[in-house]
ZAVEX-985318 format. One record per residue (C-alpha): x, y, z; residue in one letter; residue number from 1. Coordinates in nm, 4 decimals, m for minus. Each point is the difference from the previous one (the first is absolute). Example, Ala and Ser with C-alpha at 12.3 -4.5 7.8 and 13.67 -1.06 7.14 Angstrom:
<sites>
> px	py	pz	r	k
> 1.2300	m0.4500	0.7800	a	1 $
> 0.1370	0.3440	m0.0660	s	2 $
</sites>
This chain:
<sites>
> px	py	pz	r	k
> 7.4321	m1.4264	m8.6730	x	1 $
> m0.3497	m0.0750	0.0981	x	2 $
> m0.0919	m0.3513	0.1154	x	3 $
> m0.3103	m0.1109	m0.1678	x	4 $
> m0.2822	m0.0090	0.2483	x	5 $
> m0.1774	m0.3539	0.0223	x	6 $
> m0.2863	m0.1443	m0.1486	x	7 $
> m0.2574	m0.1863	0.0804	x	8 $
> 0.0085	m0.3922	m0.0513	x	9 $
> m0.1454	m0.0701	m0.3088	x	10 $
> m0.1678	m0.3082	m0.0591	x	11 $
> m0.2253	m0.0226	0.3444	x	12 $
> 0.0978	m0.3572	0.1774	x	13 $
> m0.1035	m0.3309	m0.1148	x	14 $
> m0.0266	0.1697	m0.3939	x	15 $
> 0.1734	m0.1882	m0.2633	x	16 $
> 0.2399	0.0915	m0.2436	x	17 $
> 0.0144	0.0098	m0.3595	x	18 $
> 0.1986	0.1487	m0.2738	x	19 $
> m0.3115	0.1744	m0.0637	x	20 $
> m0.0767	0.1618	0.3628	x	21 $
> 0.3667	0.0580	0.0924	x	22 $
> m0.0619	0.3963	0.1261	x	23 $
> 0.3252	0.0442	m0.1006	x	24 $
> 0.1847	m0.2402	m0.2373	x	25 $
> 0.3815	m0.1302	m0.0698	x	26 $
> m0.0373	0.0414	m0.3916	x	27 $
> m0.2497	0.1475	m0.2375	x	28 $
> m0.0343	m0.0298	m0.3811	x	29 $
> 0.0056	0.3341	m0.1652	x	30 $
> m0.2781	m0.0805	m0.3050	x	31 $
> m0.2316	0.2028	m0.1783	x	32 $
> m0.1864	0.0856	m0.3458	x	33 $
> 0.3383	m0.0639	m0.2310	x	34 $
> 0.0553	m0.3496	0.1585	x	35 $
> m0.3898	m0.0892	m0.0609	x	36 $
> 0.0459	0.1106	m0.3378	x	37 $
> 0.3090	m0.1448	m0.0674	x	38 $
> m0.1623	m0.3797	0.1169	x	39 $
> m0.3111	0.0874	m0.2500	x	40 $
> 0.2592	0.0856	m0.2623	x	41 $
> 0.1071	m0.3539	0.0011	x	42 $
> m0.3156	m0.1651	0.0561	x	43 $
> m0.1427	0.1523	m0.2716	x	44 $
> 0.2863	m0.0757	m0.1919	x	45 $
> m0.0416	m0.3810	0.0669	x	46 $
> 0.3805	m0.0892	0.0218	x	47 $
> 0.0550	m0.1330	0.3091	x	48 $
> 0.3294	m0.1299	0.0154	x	49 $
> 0.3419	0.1689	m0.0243	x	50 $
> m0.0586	0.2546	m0.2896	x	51 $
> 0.0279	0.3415	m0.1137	x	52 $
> m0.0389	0.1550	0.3708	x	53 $
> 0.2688	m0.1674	0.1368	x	54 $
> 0.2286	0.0492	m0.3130	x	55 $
> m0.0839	0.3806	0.1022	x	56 $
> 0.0791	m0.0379	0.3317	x	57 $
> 0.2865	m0.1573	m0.0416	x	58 $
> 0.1556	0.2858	m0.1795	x	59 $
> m0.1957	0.2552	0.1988	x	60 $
> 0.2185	m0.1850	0.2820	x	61 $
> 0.3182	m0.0219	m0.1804	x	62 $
> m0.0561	0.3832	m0.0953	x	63 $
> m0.0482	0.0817	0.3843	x	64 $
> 0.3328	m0.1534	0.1149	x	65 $
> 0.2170	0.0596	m0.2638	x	66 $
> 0.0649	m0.4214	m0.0635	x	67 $
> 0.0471	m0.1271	m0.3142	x	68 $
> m0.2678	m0.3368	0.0814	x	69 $
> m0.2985	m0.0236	0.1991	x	70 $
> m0.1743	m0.3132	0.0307	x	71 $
> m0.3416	m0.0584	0.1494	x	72 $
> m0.0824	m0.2884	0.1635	x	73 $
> m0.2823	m0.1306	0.2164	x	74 $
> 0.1427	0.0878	0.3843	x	75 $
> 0.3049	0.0943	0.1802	x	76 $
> 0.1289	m0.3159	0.0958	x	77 $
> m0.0306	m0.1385	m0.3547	x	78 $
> 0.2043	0.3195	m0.1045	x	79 $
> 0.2782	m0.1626	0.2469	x	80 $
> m0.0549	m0.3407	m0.1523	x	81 $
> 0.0728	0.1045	m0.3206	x	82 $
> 0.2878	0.2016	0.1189	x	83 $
> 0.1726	m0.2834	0.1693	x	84 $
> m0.0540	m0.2280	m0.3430	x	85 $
> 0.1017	0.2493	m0.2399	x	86 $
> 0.3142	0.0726	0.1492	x	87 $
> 0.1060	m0.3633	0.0500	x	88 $
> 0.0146	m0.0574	0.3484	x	89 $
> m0.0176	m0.3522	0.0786	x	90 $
> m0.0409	m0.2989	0.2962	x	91 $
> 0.3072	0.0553	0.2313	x	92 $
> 0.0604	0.3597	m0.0753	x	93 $
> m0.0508	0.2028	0.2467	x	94 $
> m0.1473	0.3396	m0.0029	x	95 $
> 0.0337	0.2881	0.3246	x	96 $
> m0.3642	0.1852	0.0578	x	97 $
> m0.0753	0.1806	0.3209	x	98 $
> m0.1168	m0.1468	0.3026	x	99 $
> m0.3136	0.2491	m0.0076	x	100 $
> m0.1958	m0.0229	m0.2333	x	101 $
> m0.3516	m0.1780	m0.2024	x	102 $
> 0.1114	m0.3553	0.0046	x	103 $
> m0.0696	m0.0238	m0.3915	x	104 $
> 0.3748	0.0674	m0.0956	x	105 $
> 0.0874	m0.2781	0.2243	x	106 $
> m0.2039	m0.1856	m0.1299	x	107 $
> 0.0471	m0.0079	m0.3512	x	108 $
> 0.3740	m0.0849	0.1073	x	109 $
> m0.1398	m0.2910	0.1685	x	110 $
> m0.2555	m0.0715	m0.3356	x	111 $
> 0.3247	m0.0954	m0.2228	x	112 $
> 0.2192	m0.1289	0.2702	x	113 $
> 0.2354	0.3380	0.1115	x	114 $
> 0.0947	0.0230	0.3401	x	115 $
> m0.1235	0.3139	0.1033	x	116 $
> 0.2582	0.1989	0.2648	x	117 $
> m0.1554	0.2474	0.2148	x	118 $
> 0.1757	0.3167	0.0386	x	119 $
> m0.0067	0.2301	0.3128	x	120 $
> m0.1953	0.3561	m0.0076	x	121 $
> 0.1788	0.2976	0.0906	x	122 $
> m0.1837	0.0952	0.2912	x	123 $
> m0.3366	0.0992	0.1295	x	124 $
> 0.0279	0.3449	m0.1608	x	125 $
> 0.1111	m0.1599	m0.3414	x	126 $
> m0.1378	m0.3253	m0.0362	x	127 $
> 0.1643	m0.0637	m0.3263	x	128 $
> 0.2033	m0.2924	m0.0981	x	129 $
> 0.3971	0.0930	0.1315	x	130 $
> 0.2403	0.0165	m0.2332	x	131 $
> 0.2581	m0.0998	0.2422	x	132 $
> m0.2154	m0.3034	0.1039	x	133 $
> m0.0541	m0.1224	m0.4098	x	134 $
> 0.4164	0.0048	0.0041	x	135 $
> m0.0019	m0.2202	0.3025	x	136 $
> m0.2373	m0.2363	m0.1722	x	137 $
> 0.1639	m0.0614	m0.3184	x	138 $
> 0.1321	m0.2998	m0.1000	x	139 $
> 0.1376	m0.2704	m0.2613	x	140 $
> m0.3842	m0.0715	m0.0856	x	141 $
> m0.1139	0.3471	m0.0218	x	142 $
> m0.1438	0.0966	m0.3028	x	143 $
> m0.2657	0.3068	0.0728	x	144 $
> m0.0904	0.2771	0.2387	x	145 $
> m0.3586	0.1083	0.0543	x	146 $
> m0.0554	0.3587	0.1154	x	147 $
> m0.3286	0.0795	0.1641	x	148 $
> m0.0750	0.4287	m0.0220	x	149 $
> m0.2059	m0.0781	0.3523	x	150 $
> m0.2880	0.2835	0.0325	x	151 $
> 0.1067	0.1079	m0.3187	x	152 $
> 0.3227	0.1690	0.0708	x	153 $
> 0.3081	m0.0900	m0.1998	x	154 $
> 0.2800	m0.2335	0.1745	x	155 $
> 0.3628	0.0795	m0.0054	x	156 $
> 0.0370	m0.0537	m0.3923	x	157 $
> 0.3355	0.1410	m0.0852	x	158 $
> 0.1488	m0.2385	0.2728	x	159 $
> m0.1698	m0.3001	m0.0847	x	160 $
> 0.0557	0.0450	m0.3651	x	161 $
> 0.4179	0.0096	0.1171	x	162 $
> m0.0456	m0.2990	0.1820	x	163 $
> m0.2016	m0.2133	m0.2883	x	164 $
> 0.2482	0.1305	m0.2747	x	165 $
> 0.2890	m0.0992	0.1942	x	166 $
> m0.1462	m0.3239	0.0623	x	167 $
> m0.1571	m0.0719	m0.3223	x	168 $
> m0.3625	m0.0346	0.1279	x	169 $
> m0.2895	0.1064	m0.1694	x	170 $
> m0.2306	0.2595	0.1768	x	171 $
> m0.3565	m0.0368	0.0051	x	172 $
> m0.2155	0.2835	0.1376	x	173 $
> m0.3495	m0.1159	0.1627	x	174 $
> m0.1050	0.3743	m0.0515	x	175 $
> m0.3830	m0.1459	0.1169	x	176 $
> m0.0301	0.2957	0.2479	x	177 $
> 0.2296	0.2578	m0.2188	x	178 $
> m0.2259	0.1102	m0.2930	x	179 $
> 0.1297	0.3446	m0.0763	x	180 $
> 0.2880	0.0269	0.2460	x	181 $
> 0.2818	0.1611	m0.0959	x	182 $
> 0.3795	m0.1060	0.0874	x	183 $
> 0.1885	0.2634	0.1346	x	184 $
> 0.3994	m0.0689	0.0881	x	185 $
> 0.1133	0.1200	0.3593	x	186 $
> 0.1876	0.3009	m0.1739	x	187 $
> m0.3107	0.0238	m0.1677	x	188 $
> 0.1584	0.0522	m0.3057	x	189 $
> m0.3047	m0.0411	m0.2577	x	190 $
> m0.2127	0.2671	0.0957	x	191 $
> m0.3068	m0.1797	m0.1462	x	192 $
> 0.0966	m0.3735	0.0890	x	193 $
> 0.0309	m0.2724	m0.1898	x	194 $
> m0.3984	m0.1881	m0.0067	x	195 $
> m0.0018	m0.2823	0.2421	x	196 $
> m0.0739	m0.3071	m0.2848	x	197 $
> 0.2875	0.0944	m0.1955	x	198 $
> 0.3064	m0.0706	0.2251	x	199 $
> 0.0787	m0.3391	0.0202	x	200 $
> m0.0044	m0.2815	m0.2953	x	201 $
> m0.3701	m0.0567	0.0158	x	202 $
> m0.2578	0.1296	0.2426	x	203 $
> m0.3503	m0.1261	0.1153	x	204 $
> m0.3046	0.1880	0.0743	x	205 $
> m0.3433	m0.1160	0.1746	x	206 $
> m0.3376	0.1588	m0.0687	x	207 $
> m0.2044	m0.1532	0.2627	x	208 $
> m0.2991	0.2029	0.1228	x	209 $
> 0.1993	0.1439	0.3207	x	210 $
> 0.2608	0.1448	m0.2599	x	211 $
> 0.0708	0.3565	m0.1351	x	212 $
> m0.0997	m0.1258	m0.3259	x	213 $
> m0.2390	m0.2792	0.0812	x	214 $
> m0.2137	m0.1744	m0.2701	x	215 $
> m0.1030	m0.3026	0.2553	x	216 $
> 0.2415	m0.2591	m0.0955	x	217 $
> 0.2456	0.0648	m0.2817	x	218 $
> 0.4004	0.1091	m0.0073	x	219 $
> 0.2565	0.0672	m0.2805	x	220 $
> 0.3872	m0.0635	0.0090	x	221 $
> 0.2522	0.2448	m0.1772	x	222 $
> 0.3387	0.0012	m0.1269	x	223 $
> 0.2152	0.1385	m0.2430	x	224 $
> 0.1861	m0.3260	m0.1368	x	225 $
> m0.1921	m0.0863	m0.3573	x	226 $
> 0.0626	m0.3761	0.0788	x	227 $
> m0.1485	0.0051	0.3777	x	228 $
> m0.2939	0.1618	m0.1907	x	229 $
> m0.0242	m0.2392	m0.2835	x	230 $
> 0.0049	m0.2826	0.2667	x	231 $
> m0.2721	0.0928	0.1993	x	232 $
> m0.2227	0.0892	m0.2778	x	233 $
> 0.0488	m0.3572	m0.0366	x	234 $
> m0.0209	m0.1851	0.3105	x	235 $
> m0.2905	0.2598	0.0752	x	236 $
> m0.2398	m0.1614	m0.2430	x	237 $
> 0.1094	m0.4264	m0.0456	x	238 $
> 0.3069	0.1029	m0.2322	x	239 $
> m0.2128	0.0972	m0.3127	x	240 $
> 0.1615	0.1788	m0.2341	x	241 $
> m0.3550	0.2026	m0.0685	x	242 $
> m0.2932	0.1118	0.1932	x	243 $
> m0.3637	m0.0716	m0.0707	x	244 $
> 0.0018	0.4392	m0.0091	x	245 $
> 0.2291	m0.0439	m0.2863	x	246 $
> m0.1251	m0.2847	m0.1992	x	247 $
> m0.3509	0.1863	0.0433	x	248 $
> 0.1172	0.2739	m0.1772	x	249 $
> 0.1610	m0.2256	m0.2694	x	250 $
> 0.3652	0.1163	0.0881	x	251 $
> 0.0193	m0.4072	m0.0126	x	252 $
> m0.1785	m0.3068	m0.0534	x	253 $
> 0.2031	m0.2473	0.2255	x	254 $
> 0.2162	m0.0349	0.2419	x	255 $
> 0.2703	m0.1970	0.1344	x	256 $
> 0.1319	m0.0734	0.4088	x	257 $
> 0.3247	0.0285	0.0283	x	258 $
> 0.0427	m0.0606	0.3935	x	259 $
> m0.2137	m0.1550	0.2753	x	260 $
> m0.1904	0.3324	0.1662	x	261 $
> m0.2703	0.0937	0.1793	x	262 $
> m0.4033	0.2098	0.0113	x	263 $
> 0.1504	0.3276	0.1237	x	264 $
> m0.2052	0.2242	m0.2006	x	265 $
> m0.1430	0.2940	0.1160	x	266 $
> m0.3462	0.0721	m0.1531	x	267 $
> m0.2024	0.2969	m0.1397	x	268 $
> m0.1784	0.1244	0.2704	x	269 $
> 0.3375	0.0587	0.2268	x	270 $
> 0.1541	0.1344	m0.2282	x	271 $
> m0.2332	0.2607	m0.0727	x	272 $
> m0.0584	0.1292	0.3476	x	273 $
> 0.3839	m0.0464	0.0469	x	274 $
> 0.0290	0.2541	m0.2759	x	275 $
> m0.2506	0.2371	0.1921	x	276 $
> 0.1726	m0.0464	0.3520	x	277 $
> 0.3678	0.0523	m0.1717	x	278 $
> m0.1677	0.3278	m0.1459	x	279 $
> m0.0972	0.1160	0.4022	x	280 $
> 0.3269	m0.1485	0.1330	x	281 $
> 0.2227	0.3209	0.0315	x	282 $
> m0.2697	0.1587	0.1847	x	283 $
> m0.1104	m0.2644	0.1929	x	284 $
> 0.3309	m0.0310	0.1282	x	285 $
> 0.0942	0.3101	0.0963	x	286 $
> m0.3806	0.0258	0.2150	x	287 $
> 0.1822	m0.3185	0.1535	x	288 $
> 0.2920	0.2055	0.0697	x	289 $
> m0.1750	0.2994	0.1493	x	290 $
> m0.2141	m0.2717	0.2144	x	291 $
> 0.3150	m0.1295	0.1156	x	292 $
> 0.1685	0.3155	0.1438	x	293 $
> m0.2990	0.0694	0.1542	x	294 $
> 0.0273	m0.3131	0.1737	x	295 $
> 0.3723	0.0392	0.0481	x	296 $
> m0.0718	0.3741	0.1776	x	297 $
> m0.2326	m0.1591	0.2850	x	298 $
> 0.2108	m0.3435	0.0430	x	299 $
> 0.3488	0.0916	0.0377	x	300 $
> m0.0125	0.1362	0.3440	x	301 $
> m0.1064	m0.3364	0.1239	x	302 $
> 0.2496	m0.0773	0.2206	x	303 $
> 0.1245	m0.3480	m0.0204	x	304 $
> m0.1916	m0.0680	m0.3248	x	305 $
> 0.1942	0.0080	m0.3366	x	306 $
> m0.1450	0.1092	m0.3437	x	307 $
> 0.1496	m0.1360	m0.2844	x	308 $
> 0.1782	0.2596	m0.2651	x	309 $
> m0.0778	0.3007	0.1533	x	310 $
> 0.2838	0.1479	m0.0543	x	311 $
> m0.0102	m0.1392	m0.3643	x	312 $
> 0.1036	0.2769	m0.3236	x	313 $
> m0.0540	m0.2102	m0.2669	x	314 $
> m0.3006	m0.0534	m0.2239	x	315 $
> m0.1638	m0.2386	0.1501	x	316 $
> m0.3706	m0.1603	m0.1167	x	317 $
> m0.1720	m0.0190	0.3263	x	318 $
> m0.1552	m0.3525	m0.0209	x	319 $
> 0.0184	m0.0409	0.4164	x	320 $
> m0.0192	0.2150	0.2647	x	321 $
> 0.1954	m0.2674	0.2695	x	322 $
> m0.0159	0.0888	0.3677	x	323 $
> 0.2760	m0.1815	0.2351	x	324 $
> m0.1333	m0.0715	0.3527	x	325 $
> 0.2351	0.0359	0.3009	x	326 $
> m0.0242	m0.4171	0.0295	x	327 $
> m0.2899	m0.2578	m0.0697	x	328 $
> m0.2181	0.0904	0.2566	x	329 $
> m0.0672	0.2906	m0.0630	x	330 $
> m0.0619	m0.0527	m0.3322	x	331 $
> m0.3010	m0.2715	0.1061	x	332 $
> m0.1656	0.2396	0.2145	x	333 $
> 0.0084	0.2860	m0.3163	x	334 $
> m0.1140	m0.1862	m0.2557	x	335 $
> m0.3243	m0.1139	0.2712	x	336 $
> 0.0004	0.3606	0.0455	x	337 $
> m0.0222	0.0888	m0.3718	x	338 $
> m0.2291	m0.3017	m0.0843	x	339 $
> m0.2386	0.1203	0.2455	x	340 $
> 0.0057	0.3193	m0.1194	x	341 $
> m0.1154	m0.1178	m0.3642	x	342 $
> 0.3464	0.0753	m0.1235	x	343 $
> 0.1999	m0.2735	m0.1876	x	344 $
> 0.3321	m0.1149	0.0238	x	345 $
> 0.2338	m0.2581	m0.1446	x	346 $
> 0.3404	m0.1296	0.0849	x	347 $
> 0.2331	0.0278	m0.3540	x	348 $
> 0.2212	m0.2278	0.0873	x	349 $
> 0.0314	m0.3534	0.1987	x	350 $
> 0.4164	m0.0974	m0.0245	x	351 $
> 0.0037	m0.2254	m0.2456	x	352 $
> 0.2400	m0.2615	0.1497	x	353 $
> m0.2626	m0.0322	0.2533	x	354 $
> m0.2646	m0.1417	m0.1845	x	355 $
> m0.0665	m0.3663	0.0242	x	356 $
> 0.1150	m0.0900	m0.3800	x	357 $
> 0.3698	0.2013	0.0340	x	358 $
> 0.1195	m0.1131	0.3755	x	359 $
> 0.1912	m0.3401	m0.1367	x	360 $
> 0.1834	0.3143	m0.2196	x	361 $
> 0.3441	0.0918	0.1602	x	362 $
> 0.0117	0.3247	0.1357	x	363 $
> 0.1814	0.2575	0.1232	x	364 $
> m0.0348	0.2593	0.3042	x	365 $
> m0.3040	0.2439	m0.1251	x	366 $
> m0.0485	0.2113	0.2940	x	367 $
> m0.1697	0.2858	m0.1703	x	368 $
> m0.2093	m0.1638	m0.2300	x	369 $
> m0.1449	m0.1695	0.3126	x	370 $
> m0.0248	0.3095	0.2111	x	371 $
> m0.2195	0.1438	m0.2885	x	372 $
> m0.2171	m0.2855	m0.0741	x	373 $
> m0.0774	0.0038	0.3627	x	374 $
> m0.0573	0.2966	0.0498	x	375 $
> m0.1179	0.2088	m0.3429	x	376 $
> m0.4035	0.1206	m0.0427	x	377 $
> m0.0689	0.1452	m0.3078	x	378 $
> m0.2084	0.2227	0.0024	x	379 $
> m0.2884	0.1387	m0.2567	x	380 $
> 0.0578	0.1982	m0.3052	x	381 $
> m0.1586	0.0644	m0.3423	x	382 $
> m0.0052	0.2794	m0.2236	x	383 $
> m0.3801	0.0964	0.0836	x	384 $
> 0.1062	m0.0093	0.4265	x	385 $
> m0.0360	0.3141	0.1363	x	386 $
> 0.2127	0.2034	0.2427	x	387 $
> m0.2995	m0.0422	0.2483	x	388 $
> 0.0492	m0.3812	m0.0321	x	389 $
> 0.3446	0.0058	0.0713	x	390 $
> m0.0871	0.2509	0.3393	x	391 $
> m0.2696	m0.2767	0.1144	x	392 $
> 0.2850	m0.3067	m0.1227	x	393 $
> 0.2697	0.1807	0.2193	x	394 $
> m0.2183	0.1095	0.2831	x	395 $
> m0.0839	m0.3635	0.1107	x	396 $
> 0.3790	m0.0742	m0.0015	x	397 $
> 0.0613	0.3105	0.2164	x	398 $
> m0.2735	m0.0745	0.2397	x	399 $
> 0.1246	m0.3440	0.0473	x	400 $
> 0.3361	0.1256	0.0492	x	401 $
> m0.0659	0.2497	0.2858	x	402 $
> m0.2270	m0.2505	0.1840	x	403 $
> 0.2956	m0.2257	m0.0113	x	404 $
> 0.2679	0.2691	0.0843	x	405 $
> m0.2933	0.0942	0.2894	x	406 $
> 0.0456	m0.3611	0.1086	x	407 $
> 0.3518	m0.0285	0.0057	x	408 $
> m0.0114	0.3139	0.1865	x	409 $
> m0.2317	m0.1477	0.3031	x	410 $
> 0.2562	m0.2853	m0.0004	x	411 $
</sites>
């Protein structure tokens, strides 16, 4: 393999940084002609709220995964919201998440009084929630299991799905980073998979602007239980029996509430470039998949360095490309090293049980969750990155590398 050869720092010293001057950046928003049209379709329209677009995508959705329901709603954590109310968890229960991951599952769990129980990783190379770890934390209280697919690529479903049918728990997927990943057993035994969304009692998607299918703000929860569905409908919008979208069209003239719910609603305009981006999605993702076995191909041979699900054969969506640095350290002095090269980088994730607002939480030994969250970069990708971005991305790491193998080698 050829190492990348090094590039000059990009921006020169003292030169700030925006999201707008990053030379190379972590995420970028694949938009053209069809979503500009698709925002002056509904502007000329002059129906604003949640309408015919997001009736369309909502089946256009539904269609995709092969789920009975999909329900739009205005974000990702209110997807989770609604999941946690619509299946009845309530204050005391308890509900087992894993320790990495965005804090919004935790804290919904917090929102309506569930004691969220962080569950170990796997390890550095598969920093998905342990199956083996969720057993561990089970107990009398336990009423859920949240599943994060972390970089989009699919946790260990078939054993998880065991261990919540044997328990009776209910199994929510947040499937935020998952958009188009497929499940594929270890025997790999469905040849296609089994659509990530579709695998547990209800599932949760985000469609924040860093997303594969990112409309700003906006997310959707799906599920194939006609009673979840009919329960979020209703919590999503105060518990009215009818929209405005409906009554408009004279499909009804009143209305009645029928339980205490909330402003979820997703509008229009989301909806309509969601229906664009879902269009892109399949190739968009598998550009995100060629960008990351490019990336895979130069980092691998770092010794001491780990990179997460290389050796991965399912169908996975790509969200991340997650670097793990040999120890903290060295992660400071690469990210400098990126940053000064114009090239941004993020850390996805903090442990959770770390934060400030979950310490007081008892918790168990999570070794590997907090070897990763010390030590994890991710990296940039996009569907519009090229191959020469990733050379320049992976040449900085290398050149820091040698001059510290150089170093070690003086010593």
């Amino acid at each position: 393999m050829t190492t990348p050869k090094p590039r000059k720092s990009f921006p020169k010293k003292g030169r700030s940084l925006t999201l707008s001057n990053w030379h190379i950046p972590l995420s970028d928003l694949d938009y053209g002609s069809e979503e500009t049209m698709a925002v002056q379709r509904v502007l000329q329209s002059k129906w604003l709220s949640m309408g015919p677009e997001v009736q369309a995508f909502e089946q256009e959705f539904a269609e995709f995964l092969g789920v009975k329901h999909a329900i739009a709603v205005a974000n990702g954590t209110a997807a989770l919201h609604l999941s946690y109310l619509a299946l009845g968890l309530e204050p005391g229960d308890e509900i087992i998440q894993p320790a990495i991951n965005f804090v919004a599952a935790a804290n919904m769990a917090v929102a309506i009084g569930v004691k969220p129980v962080f569950a170990d990783i796997i390890g550095l190379n598969e920093p998905t929630i342990d199956p083996a770890d969720i057993e561990r934390c089970i107990s009398p209280r336990t009423k859920a299991v949240v599943v994060m697919h972390y970089g989009g690529y699919p946790c260990r479903m078939a054993e998880i799905q065991t261990i919540c049918q044997q328990y009776g728990l209910v199994l929510i997927e947040d499937a935020c980073h998952a958009v188009g990943a497929r499940y594929l057993d270890s025997q790999a035994r469905e040849p296609h998979g089994n659509m990530v969304g579709t695998l547990g009692d209800i599932a949760c998607f985000s469609f924040f602007s860093n997303k594969n299918l990112a409309t700003g703000e906006g997310g959707l929860v799906t599920t194939n239980r006609d009673n979840l569905a009919e329960r979020l409908r209703l919590l999503r919008s105060h518990g009215m029996t009818t929209l405005s979208w409906e009554r408009h069209k004279g499909h009804a003239s009143s209305y009645d509430v029928i339980l205490h719910g909330y402003n979820y609603r997703l509008d229009e305009l989301r909806a309509a470039l969601g229906r664009v981006q879902l269009r892109k999605l399949k190739r968009n993702n598998s550009r995100r998949q060629q960008i990351v076995l490019a990336y895979q191909k130069h980092l691998t041979p770092l010794s001491g360095w780990t990179v997460p699900f290389w050796d991965y054969l399912g169908d996975s969506a790509h969200h991340l490309m997650a670097l793990v640095a040999p120890d903290r350290e060295t992660r400071t002095h690469v990210v400098k090293a990126l940053k000064q090269a114009g090239i941004q980088t993020s850390f996805h994730y903090p442990c959770l049980a770390d934060f400030t607002a979950f310490r007081h939480l008892t918790s168990h030994d999570l070794e590997q969750s907090r070897l990763f969250a010390q030590s994890v970069i991710t990296l940039p990708l996009f569907p519009t990155m090229t191959t020469d971005q990733v050379e320049q991305v992976c040449s900085h790491i290398y050149e820091f590398s040698s001059l510290t193998k150089l170093k070690d080698d003086l010593h």
